[in-house]
N, CA, C and O of each residue as an XYZ file, in Angstrom:
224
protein
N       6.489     34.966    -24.900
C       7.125     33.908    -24.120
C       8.600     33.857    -24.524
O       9.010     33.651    -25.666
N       9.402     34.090    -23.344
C      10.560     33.565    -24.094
C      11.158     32.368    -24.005
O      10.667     31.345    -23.528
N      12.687     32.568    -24.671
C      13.240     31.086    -25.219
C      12.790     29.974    -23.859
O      12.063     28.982    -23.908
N      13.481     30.538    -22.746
C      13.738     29.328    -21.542
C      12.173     29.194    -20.782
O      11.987     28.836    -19.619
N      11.388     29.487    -21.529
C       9.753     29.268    -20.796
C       9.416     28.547    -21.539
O       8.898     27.529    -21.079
N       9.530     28.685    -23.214
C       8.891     27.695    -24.434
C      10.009     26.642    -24.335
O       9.700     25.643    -24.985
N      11.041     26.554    -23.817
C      12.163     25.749    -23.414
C      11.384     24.261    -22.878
O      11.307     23.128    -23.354
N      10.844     24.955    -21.583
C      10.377     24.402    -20.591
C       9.366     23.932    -20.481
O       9.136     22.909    -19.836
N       8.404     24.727    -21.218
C       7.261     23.888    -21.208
C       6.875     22.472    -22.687
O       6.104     21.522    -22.818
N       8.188     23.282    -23.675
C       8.482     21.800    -24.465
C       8.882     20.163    -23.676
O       8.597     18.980    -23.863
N       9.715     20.991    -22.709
C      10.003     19.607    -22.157
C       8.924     19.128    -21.182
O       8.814     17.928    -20.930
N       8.490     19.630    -20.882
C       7.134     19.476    -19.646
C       5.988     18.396    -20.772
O       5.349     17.445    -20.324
N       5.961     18.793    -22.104
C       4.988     18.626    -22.812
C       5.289     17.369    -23.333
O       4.327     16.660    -23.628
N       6.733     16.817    -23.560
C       7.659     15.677    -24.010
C       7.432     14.555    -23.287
O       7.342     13.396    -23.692
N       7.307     15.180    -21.681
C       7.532     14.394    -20.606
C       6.504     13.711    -20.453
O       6.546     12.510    -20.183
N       5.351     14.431    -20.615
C       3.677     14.145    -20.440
C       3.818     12.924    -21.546
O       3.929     11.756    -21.173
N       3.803     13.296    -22.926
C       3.696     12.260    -23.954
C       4.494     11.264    -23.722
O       4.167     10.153    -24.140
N       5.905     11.465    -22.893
C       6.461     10.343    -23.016
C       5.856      8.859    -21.795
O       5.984      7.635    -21.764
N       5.210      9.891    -20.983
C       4.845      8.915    -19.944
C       3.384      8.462    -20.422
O       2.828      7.464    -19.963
N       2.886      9.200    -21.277
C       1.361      8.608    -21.845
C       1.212      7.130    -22.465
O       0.484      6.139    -22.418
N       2.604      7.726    -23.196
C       2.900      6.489    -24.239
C       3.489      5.241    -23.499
O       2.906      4.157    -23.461
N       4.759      5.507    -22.888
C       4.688      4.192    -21.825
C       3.447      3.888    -20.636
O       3.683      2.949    -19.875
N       2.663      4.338    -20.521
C       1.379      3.534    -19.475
C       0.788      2.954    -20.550
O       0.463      1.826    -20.179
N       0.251      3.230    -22.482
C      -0.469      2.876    -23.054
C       0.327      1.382    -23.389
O      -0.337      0.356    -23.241
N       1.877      1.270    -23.879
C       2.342     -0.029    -24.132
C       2.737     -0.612    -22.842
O       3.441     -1.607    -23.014
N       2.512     -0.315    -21.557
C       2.635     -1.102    -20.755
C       1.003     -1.772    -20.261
O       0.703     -2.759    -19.588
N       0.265     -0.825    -20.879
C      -1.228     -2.038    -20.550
C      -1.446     -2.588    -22.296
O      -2.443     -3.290    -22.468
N      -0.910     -2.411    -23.066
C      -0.849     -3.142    -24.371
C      -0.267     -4.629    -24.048
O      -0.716     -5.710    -24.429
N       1.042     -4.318    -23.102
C       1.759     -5.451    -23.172
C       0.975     -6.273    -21.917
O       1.021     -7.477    -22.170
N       0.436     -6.068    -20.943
C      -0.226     -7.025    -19.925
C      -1.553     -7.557    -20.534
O      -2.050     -8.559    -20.018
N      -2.132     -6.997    -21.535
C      -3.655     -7.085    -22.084
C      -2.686     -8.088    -23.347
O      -3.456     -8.959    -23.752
N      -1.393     -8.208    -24.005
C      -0.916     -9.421    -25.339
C      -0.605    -10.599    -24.132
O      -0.840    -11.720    -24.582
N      -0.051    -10.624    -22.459
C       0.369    -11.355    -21.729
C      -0.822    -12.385    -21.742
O      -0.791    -13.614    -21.804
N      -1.946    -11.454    -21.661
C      -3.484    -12.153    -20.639
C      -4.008    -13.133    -21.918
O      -4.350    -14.315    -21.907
N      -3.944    -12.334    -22.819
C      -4.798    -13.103    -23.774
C      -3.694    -14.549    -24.238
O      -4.188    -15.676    -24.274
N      -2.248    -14.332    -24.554
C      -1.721    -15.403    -24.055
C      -1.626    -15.982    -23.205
O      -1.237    -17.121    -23.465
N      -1.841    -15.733    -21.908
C      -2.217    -17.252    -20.920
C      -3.662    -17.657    -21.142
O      -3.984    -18.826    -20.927
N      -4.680    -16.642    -21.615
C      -6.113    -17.452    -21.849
C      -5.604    -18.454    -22.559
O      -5.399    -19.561    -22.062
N      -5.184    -17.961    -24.624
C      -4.748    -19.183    -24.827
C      -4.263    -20.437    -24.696
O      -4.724    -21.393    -25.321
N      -3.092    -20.526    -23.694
C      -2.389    -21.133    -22.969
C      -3.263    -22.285    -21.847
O      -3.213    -23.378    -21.283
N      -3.919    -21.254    -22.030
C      -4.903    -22.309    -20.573
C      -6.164    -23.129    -21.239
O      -6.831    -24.084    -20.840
N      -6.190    -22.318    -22.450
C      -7.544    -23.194    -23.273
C      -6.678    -24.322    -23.955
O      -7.169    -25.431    -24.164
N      -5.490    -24.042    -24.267
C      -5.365    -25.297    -25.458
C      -5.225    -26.090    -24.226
O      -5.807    -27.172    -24.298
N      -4.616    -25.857    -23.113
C      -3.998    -27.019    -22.097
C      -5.059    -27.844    -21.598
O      -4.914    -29.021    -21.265
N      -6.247    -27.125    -21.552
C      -7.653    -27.387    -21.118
C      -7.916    -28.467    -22.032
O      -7.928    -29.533    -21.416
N      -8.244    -28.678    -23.905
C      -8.456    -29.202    -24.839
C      -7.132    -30.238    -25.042
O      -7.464    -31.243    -25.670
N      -5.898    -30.219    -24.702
C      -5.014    -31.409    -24.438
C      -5.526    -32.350    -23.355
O      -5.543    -33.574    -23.486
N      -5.991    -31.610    -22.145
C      -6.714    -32.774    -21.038
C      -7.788    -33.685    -21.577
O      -7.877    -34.913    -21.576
N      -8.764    -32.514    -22.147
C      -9.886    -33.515    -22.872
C      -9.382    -34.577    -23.408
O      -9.637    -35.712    -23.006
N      -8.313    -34.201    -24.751
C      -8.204    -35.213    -25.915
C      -7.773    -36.725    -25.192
O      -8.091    -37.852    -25.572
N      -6.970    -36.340    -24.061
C      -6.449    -37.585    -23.713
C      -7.231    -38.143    -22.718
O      -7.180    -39.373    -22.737
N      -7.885    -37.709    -21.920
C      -9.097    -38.337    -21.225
C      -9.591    -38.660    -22.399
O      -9.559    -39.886    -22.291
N     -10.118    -38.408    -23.670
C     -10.953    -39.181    -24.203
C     -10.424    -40.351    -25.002
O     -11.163    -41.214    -25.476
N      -8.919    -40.339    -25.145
C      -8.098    -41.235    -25.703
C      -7.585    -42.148    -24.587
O      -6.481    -42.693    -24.611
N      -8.537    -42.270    -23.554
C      -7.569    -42.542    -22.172
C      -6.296    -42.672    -21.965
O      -5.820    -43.586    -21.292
N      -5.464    -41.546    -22.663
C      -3.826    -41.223    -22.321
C      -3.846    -40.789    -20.673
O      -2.799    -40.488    -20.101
């Protein structure tokens, strides 16, 4: 193989990993989003309770 084929398929091979790796932290980052609005929605859920039961 020469230089400008192992050239090429380095970068071909760069390109692959580089796009692997951004789809994996872009569903990392929607899967840290989700589980923060679950949170978000449970504590808000357990603030309604407290004060319905405090009749706030």
């Amino acid at each position: 193989m020469n230089y400008h084929n192992k050239s090429g398929l380095q970068f071909w091979y760069q390109r692959l990993l580089e796009e692997q790796l951004l789809a994996f932290y872009q569903q990392q980052s929607q899967e840290s989003q989700k589980l923060d609005q679950d949170w978000a929605d449970f504590a808000q859920g357990e603030m309604e309770q407290i004060n319905l039961s405090e009749g706030i």
